[in-house]
Backbone as a chain_set.jsonl record, in Angstrom:
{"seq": "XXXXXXXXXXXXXXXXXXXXXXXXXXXXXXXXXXXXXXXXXXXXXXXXXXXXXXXXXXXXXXXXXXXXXXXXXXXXXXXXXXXXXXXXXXXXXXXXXXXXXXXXXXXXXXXXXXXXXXXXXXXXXXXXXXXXXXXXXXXXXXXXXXXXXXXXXXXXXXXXXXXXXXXXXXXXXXXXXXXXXXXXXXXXX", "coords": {"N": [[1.278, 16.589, 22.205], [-1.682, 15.515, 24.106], [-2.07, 14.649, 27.66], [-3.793, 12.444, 27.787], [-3.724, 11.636, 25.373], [-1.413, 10.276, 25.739], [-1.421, 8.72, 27.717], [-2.967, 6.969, 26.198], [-1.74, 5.633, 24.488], [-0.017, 4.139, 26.067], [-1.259, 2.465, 26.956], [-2.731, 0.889, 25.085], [-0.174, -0.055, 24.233], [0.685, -1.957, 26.171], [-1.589, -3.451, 26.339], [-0.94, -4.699, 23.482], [1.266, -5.779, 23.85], [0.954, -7.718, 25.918], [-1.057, -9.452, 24.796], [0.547, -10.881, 22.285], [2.163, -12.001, 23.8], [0.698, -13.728, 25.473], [-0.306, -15.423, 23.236], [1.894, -16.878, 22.34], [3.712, -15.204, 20.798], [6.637, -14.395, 19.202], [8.118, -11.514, 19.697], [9.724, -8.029, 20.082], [9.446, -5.29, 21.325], [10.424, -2.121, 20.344], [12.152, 0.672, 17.986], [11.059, 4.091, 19.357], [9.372, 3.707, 21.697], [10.678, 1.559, 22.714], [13.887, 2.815, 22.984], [12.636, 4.614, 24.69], [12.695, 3.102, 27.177], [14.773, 2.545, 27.865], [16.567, 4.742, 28.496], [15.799, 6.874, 26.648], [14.483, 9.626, 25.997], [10.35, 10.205, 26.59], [9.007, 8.893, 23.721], [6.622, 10.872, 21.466], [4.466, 9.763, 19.697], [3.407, 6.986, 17.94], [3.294, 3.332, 18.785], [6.229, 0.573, 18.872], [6.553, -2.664, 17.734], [8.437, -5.548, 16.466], [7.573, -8.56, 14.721], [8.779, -11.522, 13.219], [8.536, -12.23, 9.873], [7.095, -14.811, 9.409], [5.817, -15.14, 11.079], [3.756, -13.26, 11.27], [1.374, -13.337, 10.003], [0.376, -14.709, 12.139], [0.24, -13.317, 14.636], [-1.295, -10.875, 14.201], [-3.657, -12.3, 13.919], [-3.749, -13.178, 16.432], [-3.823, -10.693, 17.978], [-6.304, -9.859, 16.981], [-8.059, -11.893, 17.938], [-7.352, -11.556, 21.021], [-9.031, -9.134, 20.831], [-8.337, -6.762, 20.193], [-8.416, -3.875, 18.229], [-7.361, -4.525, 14.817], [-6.191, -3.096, 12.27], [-5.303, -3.269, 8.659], [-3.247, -2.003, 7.0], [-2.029, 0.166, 3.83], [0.202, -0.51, 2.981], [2.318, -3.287, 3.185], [3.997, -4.453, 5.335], [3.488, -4.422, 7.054], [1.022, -4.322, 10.853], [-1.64, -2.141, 12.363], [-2.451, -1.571, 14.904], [-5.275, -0.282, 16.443], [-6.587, 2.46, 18.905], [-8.903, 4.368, 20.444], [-7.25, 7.686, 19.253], [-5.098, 6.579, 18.713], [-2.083, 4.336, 18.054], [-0.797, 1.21, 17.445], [2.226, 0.058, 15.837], [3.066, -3.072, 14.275], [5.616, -4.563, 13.299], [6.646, -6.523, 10.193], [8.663, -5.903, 8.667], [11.264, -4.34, 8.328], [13.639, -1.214, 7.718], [13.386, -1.998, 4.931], [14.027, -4.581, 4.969], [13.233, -7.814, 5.74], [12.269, -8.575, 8.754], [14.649, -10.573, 11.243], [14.961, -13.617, 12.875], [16.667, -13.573, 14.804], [17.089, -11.042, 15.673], [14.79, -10.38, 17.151], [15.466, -12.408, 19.309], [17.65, -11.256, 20.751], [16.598, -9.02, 21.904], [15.941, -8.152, 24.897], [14.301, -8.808, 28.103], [12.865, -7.134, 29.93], [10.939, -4.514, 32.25], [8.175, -2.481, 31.158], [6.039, -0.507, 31.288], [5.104, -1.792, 33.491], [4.527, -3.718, 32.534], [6.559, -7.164, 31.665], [8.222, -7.233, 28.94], [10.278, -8.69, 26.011], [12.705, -6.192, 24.9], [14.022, -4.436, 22.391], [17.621, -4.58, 21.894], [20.117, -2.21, 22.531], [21.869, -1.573, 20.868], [21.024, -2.691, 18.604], [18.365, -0.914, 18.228], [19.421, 1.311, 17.457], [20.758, 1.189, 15.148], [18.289, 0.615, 13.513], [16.334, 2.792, 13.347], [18.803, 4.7, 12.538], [19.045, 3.528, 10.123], [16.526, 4.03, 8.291], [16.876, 6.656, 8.148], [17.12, 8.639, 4.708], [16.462, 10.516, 1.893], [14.663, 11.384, 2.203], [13.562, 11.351, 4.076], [15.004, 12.748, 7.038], [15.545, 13.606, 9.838], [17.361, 14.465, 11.528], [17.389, 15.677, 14.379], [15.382, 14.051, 16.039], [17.105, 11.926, 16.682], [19.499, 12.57, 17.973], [18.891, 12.935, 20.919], [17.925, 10.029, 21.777], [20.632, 9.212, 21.013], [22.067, 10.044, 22.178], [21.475, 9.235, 24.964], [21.698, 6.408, 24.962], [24.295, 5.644, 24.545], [25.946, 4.336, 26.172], [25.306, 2.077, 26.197], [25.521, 1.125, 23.321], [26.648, -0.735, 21.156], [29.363, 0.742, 18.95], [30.465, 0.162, 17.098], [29.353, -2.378, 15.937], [27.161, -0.426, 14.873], [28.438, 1.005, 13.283], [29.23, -0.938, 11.017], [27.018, -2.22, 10.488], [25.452, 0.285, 9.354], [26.994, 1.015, 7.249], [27.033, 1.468, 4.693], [24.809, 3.142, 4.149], [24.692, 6.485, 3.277], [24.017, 8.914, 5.079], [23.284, 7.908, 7.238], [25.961, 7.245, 7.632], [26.973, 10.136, 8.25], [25.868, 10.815, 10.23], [27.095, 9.417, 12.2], [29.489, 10.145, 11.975], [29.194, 13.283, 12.941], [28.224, 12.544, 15.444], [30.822, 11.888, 16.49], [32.047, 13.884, 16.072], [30.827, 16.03, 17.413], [31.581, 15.399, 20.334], [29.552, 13.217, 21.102], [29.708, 10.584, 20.803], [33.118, 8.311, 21.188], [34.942, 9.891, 18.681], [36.618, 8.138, 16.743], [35.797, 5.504, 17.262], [33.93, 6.138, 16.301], [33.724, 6.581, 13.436], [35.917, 4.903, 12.524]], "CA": [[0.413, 15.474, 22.537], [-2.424, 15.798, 25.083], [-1.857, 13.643, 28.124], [-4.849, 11.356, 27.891], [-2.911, 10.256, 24.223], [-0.086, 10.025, 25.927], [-2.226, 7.654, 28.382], [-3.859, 5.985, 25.323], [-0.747, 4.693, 23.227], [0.967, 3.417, 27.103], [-2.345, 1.093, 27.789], [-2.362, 0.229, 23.876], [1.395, -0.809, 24.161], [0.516, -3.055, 27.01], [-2.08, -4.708, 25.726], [-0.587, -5.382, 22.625], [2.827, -7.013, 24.377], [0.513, -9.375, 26.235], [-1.26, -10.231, 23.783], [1.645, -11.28, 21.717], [2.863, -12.973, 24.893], [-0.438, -14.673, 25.801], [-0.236, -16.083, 22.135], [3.006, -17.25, 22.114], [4.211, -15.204, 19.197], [7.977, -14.18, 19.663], [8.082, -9.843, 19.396], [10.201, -7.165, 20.425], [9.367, -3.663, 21.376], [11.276, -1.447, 19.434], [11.37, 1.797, 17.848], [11.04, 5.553, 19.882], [9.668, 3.421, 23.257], [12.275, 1.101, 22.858], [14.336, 3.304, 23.341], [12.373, 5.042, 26.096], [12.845, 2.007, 27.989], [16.855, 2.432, 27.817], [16.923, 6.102, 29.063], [15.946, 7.982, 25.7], [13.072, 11.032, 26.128], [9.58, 9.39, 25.69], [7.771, 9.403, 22.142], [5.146, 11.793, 21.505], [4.073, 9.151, 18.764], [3.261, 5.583, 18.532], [4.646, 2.53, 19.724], [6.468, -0.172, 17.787], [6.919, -4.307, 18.176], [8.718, -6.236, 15.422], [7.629, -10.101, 14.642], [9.601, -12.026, 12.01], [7.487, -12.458, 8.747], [6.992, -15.879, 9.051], [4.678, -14.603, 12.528], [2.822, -11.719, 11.131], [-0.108, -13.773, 10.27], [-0.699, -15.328, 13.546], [0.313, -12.488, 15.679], [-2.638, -10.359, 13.366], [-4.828, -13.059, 14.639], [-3.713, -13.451, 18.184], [-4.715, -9.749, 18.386], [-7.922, -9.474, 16.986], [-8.367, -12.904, 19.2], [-7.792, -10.72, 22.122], [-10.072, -7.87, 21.085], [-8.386, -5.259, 20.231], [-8.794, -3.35, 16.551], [-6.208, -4.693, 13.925], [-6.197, -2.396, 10.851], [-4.84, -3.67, 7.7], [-2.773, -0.61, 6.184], [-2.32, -0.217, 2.474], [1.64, -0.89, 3.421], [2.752, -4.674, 2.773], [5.307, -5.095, 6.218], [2.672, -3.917, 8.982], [-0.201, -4.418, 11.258], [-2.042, -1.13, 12.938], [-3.764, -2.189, 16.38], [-6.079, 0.842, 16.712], [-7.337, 2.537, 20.245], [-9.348, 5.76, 20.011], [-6.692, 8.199, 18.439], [-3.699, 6.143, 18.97], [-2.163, 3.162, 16.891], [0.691, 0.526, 17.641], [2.354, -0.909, 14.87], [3.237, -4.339, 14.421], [6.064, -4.812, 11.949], [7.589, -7.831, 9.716], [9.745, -5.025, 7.965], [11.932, -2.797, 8.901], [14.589, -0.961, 7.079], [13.511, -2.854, 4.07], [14.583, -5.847, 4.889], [12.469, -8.842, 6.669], [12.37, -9.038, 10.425], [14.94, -11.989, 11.454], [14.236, -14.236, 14.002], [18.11, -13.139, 15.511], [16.889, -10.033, 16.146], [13.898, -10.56, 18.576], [16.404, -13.218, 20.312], [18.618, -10.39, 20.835], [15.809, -8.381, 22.252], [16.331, -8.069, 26.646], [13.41, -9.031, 28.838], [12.315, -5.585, 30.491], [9.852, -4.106, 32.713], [7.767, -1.508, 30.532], [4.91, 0.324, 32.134], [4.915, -3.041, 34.532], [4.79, -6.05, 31.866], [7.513, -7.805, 31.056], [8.711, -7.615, 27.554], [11.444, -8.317, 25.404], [12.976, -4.468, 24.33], [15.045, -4.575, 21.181], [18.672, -4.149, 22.425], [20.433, -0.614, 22.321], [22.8, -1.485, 19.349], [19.672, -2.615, 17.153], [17.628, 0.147, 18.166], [20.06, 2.382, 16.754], [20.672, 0.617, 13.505], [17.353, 0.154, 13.004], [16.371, 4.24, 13.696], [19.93, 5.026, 11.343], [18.678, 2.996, 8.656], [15.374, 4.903, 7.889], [17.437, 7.983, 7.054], [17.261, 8.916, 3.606], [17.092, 11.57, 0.969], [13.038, 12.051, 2.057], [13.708, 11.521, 5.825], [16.745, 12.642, 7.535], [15.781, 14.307, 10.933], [18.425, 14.147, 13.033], [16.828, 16.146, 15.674], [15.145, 13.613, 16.482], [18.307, 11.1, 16.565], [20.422, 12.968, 19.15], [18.495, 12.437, 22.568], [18.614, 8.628, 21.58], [22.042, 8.731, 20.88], [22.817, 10.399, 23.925], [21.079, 8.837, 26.131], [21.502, 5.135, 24.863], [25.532, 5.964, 24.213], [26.873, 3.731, 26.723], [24.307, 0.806, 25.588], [25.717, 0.716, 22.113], [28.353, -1.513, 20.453], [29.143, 1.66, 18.143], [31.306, -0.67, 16.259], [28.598, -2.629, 15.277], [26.623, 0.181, 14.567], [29.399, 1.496, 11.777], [29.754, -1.924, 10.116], [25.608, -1.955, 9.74], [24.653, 1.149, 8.655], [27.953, 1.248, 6.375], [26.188, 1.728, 3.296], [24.279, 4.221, 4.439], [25.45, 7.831, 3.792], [23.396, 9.678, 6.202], [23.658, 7.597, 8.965], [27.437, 7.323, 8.081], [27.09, 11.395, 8.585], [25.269, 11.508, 11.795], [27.833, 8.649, 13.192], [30.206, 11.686, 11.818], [28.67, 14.395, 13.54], [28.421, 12.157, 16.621], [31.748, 12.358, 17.059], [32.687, 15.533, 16.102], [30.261, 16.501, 18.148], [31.806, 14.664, 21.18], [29.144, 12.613, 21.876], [31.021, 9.538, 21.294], [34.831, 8.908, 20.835], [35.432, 9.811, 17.352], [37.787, 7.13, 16.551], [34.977, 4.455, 17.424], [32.48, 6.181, 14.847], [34.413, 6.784, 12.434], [36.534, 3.424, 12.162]], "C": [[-0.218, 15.72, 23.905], [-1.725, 14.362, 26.046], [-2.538, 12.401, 28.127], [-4.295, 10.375, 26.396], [-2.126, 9.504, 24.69], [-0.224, 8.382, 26.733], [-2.419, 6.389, 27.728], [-2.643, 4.685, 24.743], [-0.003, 3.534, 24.493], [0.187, 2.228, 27.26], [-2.454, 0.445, 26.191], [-0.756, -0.736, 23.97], [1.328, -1.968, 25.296], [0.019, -4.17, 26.647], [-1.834, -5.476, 24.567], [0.739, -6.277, 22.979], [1.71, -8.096, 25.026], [-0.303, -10.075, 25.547], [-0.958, -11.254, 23.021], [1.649, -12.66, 22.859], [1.671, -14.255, 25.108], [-0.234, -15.777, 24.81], [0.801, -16.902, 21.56], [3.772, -16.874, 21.135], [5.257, -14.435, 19.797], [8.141, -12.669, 19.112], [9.225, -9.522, 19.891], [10.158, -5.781, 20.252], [10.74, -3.194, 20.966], [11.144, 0.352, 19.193], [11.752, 3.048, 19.416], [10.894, 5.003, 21.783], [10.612, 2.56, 23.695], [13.397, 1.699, 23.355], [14.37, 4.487, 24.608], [12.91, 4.028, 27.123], [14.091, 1.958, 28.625], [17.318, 3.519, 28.351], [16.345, 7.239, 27.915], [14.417, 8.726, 26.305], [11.71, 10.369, 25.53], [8.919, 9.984, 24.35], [7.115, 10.505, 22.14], [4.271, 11.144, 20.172], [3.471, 8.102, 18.736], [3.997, 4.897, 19.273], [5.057, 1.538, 18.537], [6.834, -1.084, 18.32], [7.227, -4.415, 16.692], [8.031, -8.065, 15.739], [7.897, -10.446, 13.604], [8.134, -12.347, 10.88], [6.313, -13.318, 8.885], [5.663, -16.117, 10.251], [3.81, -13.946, 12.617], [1.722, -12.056, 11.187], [-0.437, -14.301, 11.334], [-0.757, -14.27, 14.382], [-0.895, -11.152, 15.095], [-3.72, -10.798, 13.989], [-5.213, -13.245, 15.775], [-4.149, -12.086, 18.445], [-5.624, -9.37, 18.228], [-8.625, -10.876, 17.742], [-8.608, -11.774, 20.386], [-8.391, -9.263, 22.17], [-9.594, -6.81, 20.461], [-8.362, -5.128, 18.267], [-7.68, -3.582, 16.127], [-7.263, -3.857, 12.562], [-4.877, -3.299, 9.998], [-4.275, -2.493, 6.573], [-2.444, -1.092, 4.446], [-0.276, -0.766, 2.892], [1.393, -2.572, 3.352], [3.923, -4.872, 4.183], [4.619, -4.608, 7.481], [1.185, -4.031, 9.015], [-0.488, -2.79, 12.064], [-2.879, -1.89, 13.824], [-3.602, -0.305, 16.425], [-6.712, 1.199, 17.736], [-7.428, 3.752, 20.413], [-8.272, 6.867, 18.826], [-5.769, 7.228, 18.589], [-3.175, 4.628, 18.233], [-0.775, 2.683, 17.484], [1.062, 0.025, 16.328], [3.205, -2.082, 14.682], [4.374, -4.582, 13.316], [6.877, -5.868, 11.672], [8.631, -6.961, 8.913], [10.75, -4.542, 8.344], [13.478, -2.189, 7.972], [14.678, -1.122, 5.54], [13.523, -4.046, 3.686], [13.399, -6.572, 6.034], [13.174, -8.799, 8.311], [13.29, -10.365, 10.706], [14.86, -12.335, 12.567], [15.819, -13.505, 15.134], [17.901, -11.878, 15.852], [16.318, -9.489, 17.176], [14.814, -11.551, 19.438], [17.288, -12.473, 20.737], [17.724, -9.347, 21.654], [16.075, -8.517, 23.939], [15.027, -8.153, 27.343], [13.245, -7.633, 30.013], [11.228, -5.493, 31.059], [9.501, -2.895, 32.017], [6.265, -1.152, 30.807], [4.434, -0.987, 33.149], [4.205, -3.994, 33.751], [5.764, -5.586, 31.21], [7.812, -7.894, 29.808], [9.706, -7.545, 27.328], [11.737, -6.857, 24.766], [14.289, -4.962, 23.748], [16.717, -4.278, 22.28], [19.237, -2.884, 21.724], [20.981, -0.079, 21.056], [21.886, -1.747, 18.266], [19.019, -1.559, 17.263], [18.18, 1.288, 17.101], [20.75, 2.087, 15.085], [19.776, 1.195, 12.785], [16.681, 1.818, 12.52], [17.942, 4.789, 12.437], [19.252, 4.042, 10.116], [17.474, 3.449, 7.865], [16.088, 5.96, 7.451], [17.242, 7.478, 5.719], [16.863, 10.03, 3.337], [15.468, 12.422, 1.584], [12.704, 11.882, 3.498], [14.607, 11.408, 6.33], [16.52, 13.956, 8.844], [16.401, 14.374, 11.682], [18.47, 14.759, 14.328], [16.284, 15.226, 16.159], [15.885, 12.075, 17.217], [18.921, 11.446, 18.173], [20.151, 12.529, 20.509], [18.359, 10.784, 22.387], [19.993, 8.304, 21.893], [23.028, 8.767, 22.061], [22.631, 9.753, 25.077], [21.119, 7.008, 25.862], [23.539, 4.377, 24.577], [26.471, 4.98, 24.794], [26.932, 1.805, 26.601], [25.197, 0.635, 24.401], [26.854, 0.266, 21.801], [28.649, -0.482, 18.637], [29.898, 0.97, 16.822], [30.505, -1.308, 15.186], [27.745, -2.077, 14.754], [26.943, 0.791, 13.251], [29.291, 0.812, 10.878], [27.969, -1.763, 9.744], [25.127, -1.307, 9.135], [25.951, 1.719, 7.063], [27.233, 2.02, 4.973], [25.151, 2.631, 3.109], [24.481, 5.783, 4.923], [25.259, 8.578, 4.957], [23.453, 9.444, 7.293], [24.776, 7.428, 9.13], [27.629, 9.06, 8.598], [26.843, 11.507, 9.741], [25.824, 10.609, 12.476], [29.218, 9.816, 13.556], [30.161, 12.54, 12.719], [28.641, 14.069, 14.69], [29.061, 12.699, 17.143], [32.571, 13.62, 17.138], [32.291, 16.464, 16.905], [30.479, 16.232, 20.077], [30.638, 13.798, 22.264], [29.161, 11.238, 22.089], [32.138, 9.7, 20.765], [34.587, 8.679, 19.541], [35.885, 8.731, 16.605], [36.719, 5.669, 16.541], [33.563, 4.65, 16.134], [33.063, 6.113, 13.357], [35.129, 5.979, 11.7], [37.957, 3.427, 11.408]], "O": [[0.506, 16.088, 24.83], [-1.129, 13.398, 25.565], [-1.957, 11.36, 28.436], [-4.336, 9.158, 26.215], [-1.953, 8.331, 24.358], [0.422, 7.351, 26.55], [-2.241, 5.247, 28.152], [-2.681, 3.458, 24.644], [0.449, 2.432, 24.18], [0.671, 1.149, 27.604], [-2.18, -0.755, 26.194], [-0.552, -1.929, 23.745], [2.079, -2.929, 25.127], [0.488, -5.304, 26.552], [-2.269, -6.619, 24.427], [1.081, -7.303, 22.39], [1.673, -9.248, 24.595], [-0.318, -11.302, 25.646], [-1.636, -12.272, 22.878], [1.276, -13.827, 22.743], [1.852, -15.456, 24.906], [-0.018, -16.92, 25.212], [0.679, -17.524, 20.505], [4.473, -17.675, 20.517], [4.997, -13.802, 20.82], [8.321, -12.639, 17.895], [9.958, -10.45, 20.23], [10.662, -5.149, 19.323], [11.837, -3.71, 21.18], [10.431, 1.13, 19.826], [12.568, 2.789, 20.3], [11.571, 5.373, 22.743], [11.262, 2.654, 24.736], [13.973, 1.079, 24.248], [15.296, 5.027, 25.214], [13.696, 4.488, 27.95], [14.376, 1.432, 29.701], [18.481, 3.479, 28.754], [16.415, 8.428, 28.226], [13.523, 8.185, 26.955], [11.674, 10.002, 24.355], [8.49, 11.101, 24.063], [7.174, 11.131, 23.199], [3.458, 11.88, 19.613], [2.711, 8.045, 19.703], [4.89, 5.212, 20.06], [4.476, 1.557, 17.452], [7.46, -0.917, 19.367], [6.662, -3.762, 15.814], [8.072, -8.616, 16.839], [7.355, -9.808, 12.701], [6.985, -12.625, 11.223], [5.127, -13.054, 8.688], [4.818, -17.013, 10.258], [3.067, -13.814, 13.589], [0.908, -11.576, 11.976], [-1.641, -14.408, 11.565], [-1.825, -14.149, 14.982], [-1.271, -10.467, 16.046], [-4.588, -10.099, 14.512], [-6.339, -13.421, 16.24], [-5.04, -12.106, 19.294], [-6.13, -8.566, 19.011], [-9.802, -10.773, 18.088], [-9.683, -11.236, 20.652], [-8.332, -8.452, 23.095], [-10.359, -5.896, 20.151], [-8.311, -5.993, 17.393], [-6.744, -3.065, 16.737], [-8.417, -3.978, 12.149], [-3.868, -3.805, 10.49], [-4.838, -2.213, 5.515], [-2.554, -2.21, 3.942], [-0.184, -1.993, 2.941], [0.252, -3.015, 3.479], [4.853, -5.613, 3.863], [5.088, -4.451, 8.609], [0.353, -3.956, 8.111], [0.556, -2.216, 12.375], [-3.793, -2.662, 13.532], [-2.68, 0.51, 16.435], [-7.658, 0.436, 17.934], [-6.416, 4.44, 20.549], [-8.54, 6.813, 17.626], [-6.815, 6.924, 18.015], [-4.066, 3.848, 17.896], [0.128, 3.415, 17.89], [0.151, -0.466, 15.661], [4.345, -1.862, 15.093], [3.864, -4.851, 12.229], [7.707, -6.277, 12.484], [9.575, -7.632, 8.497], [10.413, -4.428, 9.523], [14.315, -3.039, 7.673], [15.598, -0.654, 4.869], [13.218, -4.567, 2.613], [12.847, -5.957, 6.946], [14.317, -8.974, 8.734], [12.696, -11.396, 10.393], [14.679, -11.483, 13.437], [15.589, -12.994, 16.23], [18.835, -11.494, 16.557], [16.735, -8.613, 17.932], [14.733, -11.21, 20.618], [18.083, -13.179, 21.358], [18.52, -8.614, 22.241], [16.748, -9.545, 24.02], [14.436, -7.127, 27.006], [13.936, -7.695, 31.03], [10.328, -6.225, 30.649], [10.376, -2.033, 32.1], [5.407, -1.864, 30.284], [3.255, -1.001, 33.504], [3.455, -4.877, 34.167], [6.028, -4.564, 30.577], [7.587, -9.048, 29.443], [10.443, -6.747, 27.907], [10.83, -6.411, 24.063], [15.23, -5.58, 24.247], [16.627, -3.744, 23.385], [18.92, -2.549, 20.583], [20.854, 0.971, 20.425], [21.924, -1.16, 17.185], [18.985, -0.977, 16.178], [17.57, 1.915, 16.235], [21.083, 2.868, 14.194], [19.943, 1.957, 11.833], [16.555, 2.008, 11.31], [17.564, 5.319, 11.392], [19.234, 4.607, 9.022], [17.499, 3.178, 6.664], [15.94, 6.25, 6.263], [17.185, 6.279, 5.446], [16.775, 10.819, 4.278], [15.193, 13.616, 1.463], [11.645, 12.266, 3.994], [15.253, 10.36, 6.353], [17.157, 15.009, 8.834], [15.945, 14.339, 12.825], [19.297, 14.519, 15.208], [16.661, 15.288, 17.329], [15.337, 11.344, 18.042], [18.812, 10.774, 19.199], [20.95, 11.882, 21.186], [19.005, 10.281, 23.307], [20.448, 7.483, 22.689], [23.971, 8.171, 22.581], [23.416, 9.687, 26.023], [20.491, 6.345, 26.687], [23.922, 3.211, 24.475], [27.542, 4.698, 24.258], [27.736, 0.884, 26.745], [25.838, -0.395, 24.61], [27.939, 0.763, 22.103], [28.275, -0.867, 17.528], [29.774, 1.396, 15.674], [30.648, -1.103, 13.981], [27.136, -2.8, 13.965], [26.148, 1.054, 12.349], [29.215, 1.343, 9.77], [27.681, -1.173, 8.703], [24.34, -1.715, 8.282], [25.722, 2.543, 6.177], [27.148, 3.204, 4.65], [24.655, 2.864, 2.007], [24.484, 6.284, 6.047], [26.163, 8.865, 5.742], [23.608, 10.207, 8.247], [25.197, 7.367, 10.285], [28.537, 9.22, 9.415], [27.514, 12.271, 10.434], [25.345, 10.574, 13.61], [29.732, 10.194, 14.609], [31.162, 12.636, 13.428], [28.962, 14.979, 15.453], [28.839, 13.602, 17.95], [33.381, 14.123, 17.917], [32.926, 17.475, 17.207], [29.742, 16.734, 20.925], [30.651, 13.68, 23.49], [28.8, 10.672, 23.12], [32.468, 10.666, 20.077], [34.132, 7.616, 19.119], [35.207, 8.527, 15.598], [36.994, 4.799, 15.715], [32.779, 3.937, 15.507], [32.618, 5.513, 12.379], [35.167, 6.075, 10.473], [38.493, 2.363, 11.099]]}, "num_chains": 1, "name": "protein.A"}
């Protein structure tokens, strides 16, 4: 990623948190800068905010209110705010499952490129990131510098009991520890 993207997606991610904020619609950054925010290695991708379902349509509106390009993807659980190459996405989805309102309330009030937003907390981040594995995406290169760097953040406990049902991310809670990058005994259960 050239730096001027790198530029593009940071002043996109701004304006789309105050946006939100201006509008009163209840978000949480999430996702790859989410986890920048916490210590992890930044993106080289987009950015990501969740708003509960029941929000999608106003927070759609509150941003093409304040100007900026909402795309309408063929996808059913997201908005695309568009700014030259670069795209935020807005999601009522995630994992599958609907956005709940307990989730953005769980979210931590943060300074992120100097505005204030709520940033998902460390133990959702990493749910949320383990629960996308599957059979047709299972990078776990891209997992590790998260894991490592957000390690002391996470209630790994709750991380086991969530992604339970999920082989892959029960593997790479596995591999964690085998790997000693947390205590075994805590991933493993």
């Amino acid at each position: 990623m050239q730096p001027s993207d790198r530029d593009e997606i940071r002043d996109l991610l701004k304006r789309v948190a105050v946006a939100l904020k201006e509008g009163g619609v209840p978000f949480a950054l999430c996702g790859g800068y989410a986890a920048w925010v916490r210590g992890a290695p930044e993106p080289d991708h987009d950015a990501d905010f969740l708003v509960t379902a029941e929000e999608a349509e106003r927070a759609t509106k509150v941003l093409a209110d304040a100007g900026l390009q909402v795309q309408d993807p063929a996808e059913d659980w997201l908005t695309k705010v568009v700014q030259g190459d670069s795209f935020v996405d807005v999601l009522w989805r995630t994992c599958g499952r609907p956005v709940e309102a307990d989730l953005i309330d769980r979210a931590e009030d943060r300074p992120v490129l100097s505005v204030h937003m709520p940033v998902l907390a460390a133990t959702d981040i990493l749910v949320t990131k383990l629960m996308t594995l599957d059979e047709h995406y299972c990078d776990l290169s891209r997992l590790f510098p998260v894991a490592r760097a957000l390690r002391e953040q996470v209630d790994w406990a709750v991380v086991r009991r969530e992604v339970a049902d999920n082989v892959f991310a029960v593997a790479f809670l596995e591999l964690l520890g085998r790997l000693g990058v947390v205590d075994p005994e805590v991933v493993s259960g």
